[in-house]
C-alpha positions in Angstrom: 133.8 93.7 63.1 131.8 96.5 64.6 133.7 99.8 65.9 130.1 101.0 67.3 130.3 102.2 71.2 129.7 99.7 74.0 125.7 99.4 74.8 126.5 98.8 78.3 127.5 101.7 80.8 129.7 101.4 83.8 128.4 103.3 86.9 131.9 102.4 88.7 135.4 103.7 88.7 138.2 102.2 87.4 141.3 102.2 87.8 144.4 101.2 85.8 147.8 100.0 87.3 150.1 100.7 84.6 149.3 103.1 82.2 151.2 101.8 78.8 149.5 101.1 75.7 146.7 98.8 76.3 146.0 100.7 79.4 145.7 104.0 77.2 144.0 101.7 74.5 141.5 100.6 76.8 140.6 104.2 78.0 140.2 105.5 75.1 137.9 102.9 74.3 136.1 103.5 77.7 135.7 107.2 77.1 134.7 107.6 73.6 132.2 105.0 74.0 130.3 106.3 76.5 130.8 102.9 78.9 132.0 105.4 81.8 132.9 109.4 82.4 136.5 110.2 82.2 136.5 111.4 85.9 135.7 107.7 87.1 139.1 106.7 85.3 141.9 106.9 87.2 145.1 105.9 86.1 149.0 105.6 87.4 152.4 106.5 85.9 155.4 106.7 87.5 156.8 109.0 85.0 154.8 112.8 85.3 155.0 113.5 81.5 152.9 110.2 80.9 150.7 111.5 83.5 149.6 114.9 81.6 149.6 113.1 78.5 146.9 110.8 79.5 145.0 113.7 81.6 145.2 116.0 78.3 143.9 113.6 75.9 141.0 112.0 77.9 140.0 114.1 80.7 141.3 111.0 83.2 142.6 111.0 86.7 146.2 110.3 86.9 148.7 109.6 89.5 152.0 108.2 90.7 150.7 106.3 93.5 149.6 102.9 92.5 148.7 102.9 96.3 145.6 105.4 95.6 144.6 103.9 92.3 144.0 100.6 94.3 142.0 102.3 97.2 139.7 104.4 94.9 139.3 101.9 92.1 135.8 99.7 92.1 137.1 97.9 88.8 141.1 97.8 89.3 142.7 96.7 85.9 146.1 95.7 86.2 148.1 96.9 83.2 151.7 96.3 84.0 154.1 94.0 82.8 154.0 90.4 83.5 157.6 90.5 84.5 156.3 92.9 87.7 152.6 92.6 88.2 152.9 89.8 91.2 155.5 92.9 92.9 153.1 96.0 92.2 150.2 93.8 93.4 151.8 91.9 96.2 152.6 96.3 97.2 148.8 97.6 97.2 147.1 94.2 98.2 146.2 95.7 101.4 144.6 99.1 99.6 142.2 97.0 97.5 138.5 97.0 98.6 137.4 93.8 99.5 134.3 94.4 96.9 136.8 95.1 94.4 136.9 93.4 90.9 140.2 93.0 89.5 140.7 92.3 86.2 144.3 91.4 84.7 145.7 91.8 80.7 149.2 90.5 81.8 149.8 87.4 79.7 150.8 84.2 81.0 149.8 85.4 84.9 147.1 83.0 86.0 144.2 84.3 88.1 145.3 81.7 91.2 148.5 83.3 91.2 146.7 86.8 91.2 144.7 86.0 93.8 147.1 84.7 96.4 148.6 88.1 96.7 145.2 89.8 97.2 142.7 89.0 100.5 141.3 86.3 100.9 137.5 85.9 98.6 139.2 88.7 95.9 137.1 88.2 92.6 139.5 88.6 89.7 139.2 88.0 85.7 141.3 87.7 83.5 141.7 88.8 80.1 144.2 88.4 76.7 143.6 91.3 74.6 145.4 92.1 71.5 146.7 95.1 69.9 144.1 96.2 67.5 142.1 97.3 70.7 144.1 100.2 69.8 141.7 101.0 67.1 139.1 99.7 69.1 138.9 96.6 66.6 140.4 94.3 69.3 139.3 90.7 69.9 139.5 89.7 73.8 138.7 86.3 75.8 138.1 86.9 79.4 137.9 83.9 82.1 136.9 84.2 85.7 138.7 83.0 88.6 137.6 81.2 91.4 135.5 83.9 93.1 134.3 86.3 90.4 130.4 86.0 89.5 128.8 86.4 86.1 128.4 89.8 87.1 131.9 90.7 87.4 132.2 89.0 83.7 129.6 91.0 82.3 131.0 94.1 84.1 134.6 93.3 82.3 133.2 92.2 79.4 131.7 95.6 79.2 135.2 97.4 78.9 136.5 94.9 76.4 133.3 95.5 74.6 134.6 99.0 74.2 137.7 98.3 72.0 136.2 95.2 69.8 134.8 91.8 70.6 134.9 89.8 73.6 134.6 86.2 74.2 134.2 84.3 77.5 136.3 81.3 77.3 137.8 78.8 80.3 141.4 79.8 81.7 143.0 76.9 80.3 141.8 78.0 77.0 143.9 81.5 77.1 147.2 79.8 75.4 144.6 79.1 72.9 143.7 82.7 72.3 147.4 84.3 72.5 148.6 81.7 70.3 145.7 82.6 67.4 144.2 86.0 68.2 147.1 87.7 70.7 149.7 86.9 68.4 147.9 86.9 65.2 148.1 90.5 64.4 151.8 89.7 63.7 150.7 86.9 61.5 148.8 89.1 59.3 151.2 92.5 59.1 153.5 89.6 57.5 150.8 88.5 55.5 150.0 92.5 54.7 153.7 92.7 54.1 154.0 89.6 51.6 150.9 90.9 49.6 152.2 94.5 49.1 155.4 93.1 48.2 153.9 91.4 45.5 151.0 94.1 44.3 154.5 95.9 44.2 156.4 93.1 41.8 153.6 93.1 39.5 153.8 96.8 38.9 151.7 98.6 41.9 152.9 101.5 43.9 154.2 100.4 47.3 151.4 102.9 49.2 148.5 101.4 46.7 149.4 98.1 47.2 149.7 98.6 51.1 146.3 100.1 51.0 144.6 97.4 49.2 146.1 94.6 50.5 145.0 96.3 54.3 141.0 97.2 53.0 141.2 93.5 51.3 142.1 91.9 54.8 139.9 94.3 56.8 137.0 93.9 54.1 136.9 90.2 54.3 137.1 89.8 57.7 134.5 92.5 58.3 132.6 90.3 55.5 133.3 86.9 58.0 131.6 88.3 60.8 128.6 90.2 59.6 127.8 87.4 57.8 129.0 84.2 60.2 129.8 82.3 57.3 131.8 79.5 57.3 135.0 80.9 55.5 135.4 78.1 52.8 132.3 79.2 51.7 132.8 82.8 51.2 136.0 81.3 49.4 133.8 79.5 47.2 132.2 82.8 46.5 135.2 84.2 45.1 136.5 81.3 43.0 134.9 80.9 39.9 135.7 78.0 37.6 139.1 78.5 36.2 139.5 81.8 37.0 142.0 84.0 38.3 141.7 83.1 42.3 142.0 79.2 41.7 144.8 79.9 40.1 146.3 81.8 43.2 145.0 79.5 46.0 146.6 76.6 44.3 149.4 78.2 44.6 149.1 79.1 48.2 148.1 75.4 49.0 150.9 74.1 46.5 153.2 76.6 49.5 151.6 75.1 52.5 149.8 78.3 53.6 147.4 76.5 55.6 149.6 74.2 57.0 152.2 76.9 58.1 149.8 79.4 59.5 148.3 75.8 61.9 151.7 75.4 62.8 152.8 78.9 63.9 149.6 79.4 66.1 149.8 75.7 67.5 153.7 76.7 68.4 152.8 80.7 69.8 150.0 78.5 72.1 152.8 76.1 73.3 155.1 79.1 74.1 152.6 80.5 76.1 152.1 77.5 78.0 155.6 77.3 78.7 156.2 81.2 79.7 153.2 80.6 82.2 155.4 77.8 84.0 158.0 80.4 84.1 159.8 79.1 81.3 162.7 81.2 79.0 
């Protein structure tokens, strides 16, 4: 899990349509690791006090004209809701340079749907981030669409790279991904929640037991990828012969941890794929 600045710099500008919380996430991200200058960002907010917000805190561009974001950006990320993105882009199709790369974050909006409301050849990528790119510990699988190049991937790869890790994945894999990694942060504040709870029942403070139940899930995942261990084993690490974690895990299996935690990401993947056909 490395927070360390994106190697790779951008020599483009960007441009984000929608500036909400993964948009301001991502330019953070962008700025403070170096991958481009804050006056290649450009950003767009219908509301004014977003726009000084964002131009106060990161030195960005900002506008209310979606229209101008699309016509100066080389990279345009749209960032608006799902509900709205074919609308906004269906709007500035026509400002979009034809050597533009799009890149998309809205869930469950495929990139053939993307690009039949942009010209004809439009590259576009798309990508399922997940809120932790707030603290630029995000984890991010991007897939291409028909046109883009490995280029454009390494190019959006570079601004995912900025908040956390990327992956490259197929499109039909995304459910996948905001079944176990978009919607997994829920799954583990629960978990967070459950384990404070009980640091609490056993006689902890609720702020020390918050605190190390957080550094014990962010410790052993940092501990997971430095390493690239195979979990079980750093499990195995931990449990020593009838000692105090055996005791715990047999309880956890005994509760059908593993089972439930399978079941809610396998059910998150099929909601996805069932929002995507414009389900309710």
């Amino acid at each position: 899990m490395t927070l360390e600045p994106s190697p790779v710099r951008l020599d483009k500008i960007i441009g984000f349509l929608g500036a909400g919380n993964m948009a301001e996430a991502l330019i953070r991200g962008l700025v403070l690791g170096g991958v481009v200058p804050a006056t290649s960002i450009i950003a767009s907010a219908p509301r004014s006090e977003r726009q000084d917000e964002l131009r106060a805190a990161y030195g960005i561009i900002t506008t209310a004209d979606n229209a101008e974001v699309a016509r100066r950006a080389q990279i345009l990320v749209l960032s608006v809701k799902p509900q709205i993105l074919e609308k906004v882009v269906h709007e500035v199709s026509t400002h979009v340079p034809i050597d533009a790369l799009v890149v998309s974050v809205a869930a469950g909006v495929d990139t053939a749907t993307i690009e039949s409301h942009l010209p004809s050849g439009a590259r576009v990528v798309r990508a399922m981030p997940n809120t932790p790119a707030k603290v630029r510990a995000g984890a991010t699988a991007i897939s291409r669409g028909r046109n883009a190049n490995d280029a454009d991937l390494a190019e959006a790869k570079a601004i995912f790279d900025a908040v956390g890790i990327t992956v490259v994945l197929d499109e039909n894999q995304l459910d996948a991904v905001t079944g176990l990694s978009g919607s997994g942060p829920a799954y583990i504040f629960l978990i967070l929640e459950a384990l404070a709870d009980a640091g609490v029942k056993v006689g902890l403070s609720r702020r020390n037991a918050q605190r190390l139940a957080a550094q014990t899930v962010m410790g052993s995942a940092k501990l997971l990828l430095d390493t690239d261990e195979h979990p079980g084993r750093l499990k195995d690490m931990v449990t020593s012969p009838g000692g105090t974690a055996i005791a715990g895990l047999h309880t956890l299996e005994e509760g059908g941890l593993r089972t439930t935690l399978i079941n809610a990401v396998e059910t998150a993947t099929k909601r996805s794929r069932e929002l995507g056909r414009g389900g309710k």
